[in-house]
Backbone bond lengths (Angstrom), bond angles and torsions (degrees), N, CA, C in turn:
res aa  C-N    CA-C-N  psi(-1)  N-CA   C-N-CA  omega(-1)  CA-C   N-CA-C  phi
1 X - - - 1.446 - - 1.532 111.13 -
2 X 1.228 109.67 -30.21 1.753 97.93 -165.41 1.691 93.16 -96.91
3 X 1.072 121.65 -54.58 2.371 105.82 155.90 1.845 105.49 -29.04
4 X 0.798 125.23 -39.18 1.466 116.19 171.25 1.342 126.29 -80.51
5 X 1.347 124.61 -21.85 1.565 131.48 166.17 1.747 105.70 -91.15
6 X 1.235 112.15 -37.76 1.536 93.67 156.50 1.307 156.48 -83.59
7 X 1.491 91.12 5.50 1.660 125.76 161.33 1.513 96.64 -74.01
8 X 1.609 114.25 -63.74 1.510 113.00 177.70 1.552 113.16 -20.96
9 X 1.180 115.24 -68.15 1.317 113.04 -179.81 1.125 134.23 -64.13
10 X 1.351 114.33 3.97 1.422 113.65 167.83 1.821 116.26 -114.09
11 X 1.147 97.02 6.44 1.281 108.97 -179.73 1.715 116.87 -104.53
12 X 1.543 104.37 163.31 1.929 92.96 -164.44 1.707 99.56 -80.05
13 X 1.242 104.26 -157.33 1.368 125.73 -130.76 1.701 82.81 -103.26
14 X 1.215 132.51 -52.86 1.589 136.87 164.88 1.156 129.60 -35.27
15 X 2.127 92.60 -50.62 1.727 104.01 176.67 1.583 107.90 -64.40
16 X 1.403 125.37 -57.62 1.133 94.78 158.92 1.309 168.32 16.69
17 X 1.159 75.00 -110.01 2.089 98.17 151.14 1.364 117.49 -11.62
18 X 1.918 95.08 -81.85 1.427 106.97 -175.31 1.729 119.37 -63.33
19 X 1.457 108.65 -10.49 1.318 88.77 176.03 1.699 97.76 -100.53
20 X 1.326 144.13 -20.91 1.414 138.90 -178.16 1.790 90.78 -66.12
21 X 1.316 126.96 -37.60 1.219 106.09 -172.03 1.577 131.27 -92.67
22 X 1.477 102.47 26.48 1.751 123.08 -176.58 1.802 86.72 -85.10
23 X 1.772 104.86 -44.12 1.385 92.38 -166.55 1.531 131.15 -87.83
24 X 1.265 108.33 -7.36 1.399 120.72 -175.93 1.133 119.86 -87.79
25 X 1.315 136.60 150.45 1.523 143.19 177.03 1.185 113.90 -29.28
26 X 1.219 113.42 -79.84 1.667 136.19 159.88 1.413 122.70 -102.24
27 X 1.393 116.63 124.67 1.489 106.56 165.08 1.608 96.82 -123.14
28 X 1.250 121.12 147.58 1.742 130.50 173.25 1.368 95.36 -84.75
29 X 1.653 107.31 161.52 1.339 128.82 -175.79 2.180 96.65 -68.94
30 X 1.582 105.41 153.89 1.849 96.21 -178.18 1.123 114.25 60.61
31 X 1.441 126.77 39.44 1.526 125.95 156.15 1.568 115.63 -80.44
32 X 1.587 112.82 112.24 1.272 119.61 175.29 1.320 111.36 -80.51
33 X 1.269 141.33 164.49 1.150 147.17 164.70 1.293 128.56 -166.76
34 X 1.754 116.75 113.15 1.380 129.20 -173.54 1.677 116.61 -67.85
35 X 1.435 108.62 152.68 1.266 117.23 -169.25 1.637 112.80 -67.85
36 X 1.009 112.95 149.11 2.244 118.91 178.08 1.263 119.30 80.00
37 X 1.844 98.33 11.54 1.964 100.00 -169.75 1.795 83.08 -66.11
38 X 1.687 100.91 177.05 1.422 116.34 178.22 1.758 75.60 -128.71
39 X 1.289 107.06 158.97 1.665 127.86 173.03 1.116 112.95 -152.69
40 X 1.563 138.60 65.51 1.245 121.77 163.36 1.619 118.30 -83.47
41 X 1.362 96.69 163.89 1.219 133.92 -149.29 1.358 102.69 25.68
42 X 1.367 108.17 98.06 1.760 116.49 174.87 1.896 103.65 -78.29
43 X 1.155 119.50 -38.46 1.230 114.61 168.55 1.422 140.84 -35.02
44 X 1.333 105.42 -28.17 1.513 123.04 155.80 1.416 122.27 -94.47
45 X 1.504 111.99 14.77 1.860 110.96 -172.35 1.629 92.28 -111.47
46 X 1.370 100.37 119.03 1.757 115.64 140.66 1.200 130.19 -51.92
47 X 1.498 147.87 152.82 1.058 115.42 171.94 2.224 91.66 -151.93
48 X 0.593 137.38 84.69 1.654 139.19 172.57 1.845 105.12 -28.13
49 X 1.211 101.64 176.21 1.593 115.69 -167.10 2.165 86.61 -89.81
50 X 1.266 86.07 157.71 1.699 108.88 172.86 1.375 109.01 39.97
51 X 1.535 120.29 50.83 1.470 115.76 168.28 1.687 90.57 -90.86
52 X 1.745 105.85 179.98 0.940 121.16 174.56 1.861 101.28 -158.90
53 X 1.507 99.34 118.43 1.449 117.15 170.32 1.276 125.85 -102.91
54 X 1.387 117.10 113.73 1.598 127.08 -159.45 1.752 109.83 -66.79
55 X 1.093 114.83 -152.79 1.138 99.11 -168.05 1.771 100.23 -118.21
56 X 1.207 116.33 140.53 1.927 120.45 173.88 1.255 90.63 104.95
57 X 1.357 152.25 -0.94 1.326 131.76 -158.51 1.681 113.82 -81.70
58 X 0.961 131.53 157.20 1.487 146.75 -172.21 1.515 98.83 -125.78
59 X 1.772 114.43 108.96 0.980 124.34 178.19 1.472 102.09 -127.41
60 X 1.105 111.28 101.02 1.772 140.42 -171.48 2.333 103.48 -86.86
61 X 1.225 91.45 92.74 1.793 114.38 -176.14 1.465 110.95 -64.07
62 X 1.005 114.00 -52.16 0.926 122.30 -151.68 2.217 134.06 -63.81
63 X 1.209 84.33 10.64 1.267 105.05 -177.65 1.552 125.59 -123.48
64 X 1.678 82.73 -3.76 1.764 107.43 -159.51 1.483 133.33 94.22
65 X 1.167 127.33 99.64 1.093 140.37 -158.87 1.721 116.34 -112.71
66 X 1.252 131.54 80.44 1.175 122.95 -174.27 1.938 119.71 -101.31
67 X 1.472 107.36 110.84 1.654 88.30 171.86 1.711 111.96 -125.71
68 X 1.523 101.91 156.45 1.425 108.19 -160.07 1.533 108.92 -88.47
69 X 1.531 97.99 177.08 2.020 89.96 -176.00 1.433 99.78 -78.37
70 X 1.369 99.79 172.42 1.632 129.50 -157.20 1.273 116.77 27.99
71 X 1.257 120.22 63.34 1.802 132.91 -166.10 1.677 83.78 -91.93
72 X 1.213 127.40 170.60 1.695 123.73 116.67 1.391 102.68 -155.43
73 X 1.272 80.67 141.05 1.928 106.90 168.44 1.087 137.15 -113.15
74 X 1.460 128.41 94.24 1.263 139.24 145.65 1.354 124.34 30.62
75 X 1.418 121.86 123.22 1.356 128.91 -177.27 2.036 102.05 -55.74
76 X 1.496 94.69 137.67 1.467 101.31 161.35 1.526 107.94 65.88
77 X 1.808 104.21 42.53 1.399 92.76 177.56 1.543 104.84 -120.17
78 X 1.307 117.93 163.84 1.494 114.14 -163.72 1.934 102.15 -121.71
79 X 1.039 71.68 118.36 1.898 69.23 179.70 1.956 99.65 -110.24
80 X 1.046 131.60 123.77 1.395 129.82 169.56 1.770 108.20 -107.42
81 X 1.703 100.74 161.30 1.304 87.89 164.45 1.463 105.88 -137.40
82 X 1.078 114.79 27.50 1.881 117.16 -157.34 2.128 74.09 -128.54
83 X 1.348 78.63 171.17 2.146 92.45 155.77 2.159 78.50 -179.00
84 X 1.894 84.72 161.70 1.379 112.75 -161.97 2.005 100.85 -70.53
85 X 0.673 112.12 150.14 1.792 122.33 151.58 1.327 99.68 -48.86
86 X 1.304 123.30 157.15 1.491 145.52 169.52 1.439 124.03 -157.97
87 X 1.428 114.40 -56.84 0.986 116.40 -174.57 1.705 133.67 -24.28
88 X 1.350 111.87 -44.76 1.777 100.44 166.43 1.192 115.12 -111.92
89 X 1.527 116.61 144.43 1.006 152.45 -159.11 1.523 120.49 -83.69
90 X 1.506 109.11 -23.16 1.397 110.39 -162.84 2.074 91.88 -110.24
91 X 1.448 117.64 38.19 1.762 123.14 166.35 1.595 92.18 -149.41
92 X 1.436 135.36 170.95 0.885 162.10 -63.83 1.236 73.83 170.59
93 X 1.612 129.71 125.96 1.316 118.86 133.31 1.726 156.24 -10.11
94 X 1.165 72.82 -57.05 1.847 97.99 177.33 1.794 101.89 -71.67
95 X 0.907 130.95 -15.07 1.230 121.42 -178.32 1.413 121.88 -107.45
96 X 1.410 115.01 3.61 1.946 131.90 -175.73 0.998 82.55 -81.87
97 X 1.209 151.39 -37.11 1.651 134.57 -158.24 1.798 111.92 78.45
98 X 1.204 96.17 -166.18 1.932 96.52 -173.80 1.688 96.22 -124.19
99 X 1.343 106.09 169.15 1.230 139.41 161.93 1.240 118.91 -102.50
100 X 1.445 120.89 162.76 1.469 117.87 -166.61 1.344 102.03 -145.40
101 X 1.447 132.99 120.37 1.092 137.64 174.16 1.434 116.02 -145.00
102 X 1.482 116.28 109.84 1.434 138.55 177.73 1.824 121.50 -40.15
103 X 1.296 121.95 82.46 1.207 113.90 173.73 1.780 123.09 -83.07
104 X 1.689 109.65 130.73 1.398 143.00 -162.48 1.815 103.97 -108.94
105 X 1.033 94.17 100.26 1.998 120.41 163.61 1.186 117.93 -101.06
106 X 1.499 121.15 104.10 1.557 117.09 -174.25 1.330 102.94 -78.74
107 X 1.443 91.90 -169.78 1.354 113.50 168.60 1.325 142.57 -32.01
108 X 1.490 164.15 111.77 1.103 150.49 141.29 2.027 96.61 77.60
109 X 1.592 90.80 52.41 1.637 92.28 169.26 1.758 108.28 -125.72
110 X 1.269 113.94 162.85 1.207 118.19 -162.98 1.510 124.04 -136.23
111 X 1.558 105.76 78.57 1.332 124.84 -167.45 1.604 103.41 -72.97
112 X 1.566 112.46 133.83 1.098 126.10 -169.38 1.754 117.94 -92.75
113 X 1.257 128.46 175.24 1.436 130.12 -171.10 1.276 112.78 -51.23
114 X 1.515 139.14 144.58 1.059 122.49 168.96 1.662 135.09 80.33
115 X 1.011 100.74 -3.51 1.968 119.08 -163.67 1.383 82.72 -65.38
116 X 1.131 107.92 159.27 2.065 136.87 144.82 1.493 119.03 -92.20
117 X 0.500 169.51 -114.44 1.578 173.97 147.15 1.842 111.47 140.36
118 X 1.651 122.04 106.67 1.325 121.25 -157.62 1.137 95.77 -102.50
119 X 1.785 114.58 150.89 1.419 117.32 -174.87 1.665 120.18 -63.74
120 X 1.397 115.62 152.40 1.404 111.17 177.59 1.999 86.96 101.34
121 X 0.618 125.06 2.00 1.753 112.87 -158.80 1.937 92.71 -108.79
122 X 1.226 106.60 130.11 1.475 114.01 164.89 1.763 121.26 -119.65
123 X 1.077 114.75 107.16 1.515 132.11 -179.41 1.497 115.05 -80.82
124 X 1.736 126.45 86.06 0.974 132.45 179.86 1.420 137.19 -56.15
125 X 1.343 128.17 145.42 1.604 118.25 -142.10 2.001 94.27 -77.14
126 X 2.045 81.61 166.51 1.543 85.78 -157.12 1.729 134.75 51.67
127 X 1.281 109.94 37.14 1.271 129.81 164.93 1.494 109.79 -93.35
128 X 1.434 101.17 154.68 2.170 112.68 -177.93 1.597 68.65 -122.96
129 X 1.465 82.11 148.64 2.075 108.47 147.33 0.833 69.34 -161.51
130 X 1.741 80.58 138.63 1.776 130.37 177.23 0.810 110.90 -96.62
131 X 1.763 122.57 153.08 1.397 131.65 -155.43 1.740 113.75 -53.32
132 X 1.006 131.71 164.42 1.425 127.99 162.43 1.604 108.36 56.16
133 X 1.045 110.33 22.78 1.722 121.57 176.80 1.636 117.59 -76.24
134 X 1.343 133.93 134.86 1.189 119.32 178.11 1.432 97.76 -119.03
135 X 1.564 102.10 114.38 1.740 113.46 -177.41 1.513 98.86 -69.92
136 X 1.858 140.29 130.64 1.277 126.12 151.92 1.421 110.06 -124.35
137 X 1.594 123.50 -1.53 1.015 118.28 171.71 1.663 109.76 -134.88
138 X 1.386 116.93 172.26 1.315 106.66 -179.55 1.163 139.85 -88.05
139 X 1.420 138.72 142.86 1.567 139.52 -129.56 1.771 94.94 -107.68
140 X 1.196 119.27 117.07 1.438 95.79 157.60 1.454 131.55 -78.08
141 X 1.332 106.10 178.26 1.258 103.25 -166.21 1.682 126.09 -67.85
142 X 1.055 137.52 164.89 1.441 152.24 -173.43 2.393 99.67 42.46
143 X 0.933 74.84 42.84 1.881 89.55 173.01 1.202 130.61 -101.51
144 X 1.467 120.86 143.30 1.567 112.80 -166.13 1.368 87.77 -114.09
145 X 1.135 121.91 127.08 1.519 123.49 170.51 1.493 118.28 -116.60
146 X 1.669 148.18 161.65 1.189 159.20 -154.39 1.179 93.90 171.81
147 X 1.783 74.72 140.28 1.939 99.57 163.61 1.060 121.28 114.27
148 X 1.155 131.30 -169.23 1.694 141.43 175.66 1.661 104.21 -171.16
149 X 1.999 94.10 85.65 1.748 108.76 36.48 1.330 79.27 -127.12
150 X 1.616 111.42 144.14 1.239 126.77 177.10 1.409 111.47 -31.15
151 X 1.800 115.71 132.76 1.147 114.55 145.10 1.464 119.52 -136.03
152 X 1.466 132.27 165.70 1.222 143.66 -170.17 1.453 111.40 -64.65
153 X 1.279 118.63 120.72 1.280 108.41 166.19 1.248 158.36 -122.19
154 X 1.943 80.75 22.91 1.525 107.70 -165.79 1.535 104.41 161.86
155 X 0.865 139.71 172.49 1.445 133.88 -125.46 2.189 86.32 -155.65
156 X 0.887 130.77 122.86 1.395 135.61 165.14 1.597 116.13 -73.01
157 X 1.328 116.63 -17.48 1.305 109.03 162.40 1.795 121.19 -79.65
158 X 1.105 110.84 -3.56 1.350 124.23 -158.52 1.609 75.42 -96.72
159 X 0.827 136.96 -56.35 1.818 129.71 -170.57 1.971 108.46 -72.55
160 X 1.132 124.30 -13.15 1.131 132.91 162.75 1.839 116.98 -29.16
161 X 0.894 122.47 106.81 1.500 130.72 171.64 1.508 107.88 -20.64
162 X 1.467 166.25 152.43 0.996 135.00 -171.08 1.772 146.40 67.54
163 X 1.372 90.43 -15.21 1.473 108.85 -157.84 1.513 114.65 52.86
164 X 1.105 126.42 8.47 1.677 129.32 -165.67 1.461 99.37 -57.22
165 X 1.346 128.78 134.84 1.258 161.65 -170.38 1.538 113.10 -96.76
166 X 0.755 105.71 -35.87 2.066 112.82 160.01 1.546 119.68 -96.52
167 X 1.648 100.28 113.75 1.469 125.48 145.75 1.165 105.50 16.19
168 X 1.067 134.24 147.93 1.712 162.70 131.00 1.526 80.09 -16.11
């Protein structure tokens, strides 16, 4: 296995792809994929036709991971879908166990360098997040969001030729 991930890296951005998408739930037809991503549990990852995954990204499965066609995401971005136990005080961290919450990437959205994206969070199709953004709540759709913790800051239909208010 690890002669085969260091082949990964010497191989293009397609080859990839086709082999990250033998293991995942769903992969769409034209899955790109940049070199040093981490993917655990691909078995629970969706993946739509003509995404493109930059390169360093940390795509955390295990809670459910769904992204839509013509997505792309930004080198070095971390999408999770789990976070740690906390709540009592009188054990050790490490021993609360995790939570699991399914993160949702629509359609034809375009997550920028660097993002966070926390589990439980759904990013509605035709959405921007801007580079270095920390997603903690969910984005509606055709929205430009910035910041940490991301917020909306304007609406992509509002720039629409027309001002027209309905979708493509």
């Amino acid at each position: 296995m690890i002669r085969v991930y260091r082949g990964l890296l010497r191989t293009s951005d397609r080859s990839r792809g086709r082999f990250y998408s033998r293991l995942m739930k769903r992969a769409g037809e034209n899955l790109i994929i940049g070199g040093r991503i981490v993917l655990s549990a691909p078995g629970e990852v969706s993946i739509g036709d003509n995404v493109f995954i930059n390169t360093g990204c940390i795509l955390h499965g295990e809670g459910g991971l769904s992204i839509g066609d013509d997505t792309k995401i930004g080198p070095y971005t971390t999408i999770w879908t789990s976070n740690h136990n906390f709540e009592r005080t009188d054990v050790p961290f490490r021993t609360q166990g995790d939570r699991y919450a399914p993160v949702t990437i629509g359609r034809d959205v375009w997550i920028g360098a660097g993002v966070v994206v926390v589990a439980g969070v759904q990013i509605g199709d035709g959405s921007v997040i801007g580079a270095g953004s920390v997603v903690t709540k969910d984005i509606a759709p055709y929205s430009v969001a910035v910041g940490n913790p991301a917020r909306v800051i304007r609406s992509r239909l509002d720039e629409r030729p027309g001002n027209s208010k309905s979708p493509r």
